[in-house]
N, C-alpha and C positions, 0 to 999 in steps of 0.2 A: 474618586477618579471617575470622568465622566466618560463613555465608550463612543468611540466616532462612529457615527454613523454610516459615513462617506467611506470607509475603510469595508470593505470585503472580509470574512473570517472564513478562514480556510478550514474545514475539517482537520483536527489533530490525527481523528485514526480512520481509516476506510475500513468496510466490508468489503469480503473477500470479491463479491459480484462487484464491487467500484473500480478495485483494482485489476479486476479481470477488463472491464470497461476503459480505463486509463490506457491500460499495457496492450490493449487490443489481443487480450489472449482469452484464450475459456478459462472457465472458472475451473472447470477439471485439470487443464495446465496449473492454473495460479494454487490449486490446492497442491499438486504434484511437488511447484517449486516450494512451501509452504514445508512439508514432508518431506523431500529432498536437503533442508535446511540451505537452502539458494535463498528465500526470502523471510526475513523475521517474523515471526505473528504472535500476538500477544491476547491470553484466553480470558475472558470476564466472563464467566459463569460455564455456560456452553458458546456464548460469542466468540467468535472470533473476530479480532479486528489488526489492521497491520498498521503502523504510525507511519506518519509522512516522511520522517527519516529515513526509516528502512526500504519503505518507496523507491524514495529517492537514489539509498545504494545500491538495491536492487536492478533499478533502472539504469543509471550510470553503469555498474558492472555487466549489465548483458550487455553494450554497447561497446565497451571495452572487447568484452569477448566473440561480440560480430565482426568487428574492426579489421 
């Protein structure tokens, strides 16, 4: 299988500073919701990284609950 070039690849997981950049929050928030169990994060060694799913309900659900 040959990979398109023309095609864009999305990061599968963010750092916690991307997500903090994405959601226009600090990162001491995005740690906060992270710890509060509001955002999923998933640990590879000492990484922390959060997948684009969890992003996503993360994001969708604060909107929900500014609404």
């Amino acid at each position: 299988m040959k990979l398109n070039t023309n095609t864009p690849i999305e990061p599968l997981f963010f750092t916690i500073e991307q997500v903090a950049e994405i959601t226009d929050l600090s990162v001491a928030t995005t740690r906060r919701a992270i710890r509060d169990n509001k955002l999923k994060a998933h640990r590879f060694g000492r990484a922390v990284r959060i997948h684009r799913e969890d992003l996503n309900t993360y994001i969708n659900g604060s909107r929900r609950e500014n609404s």
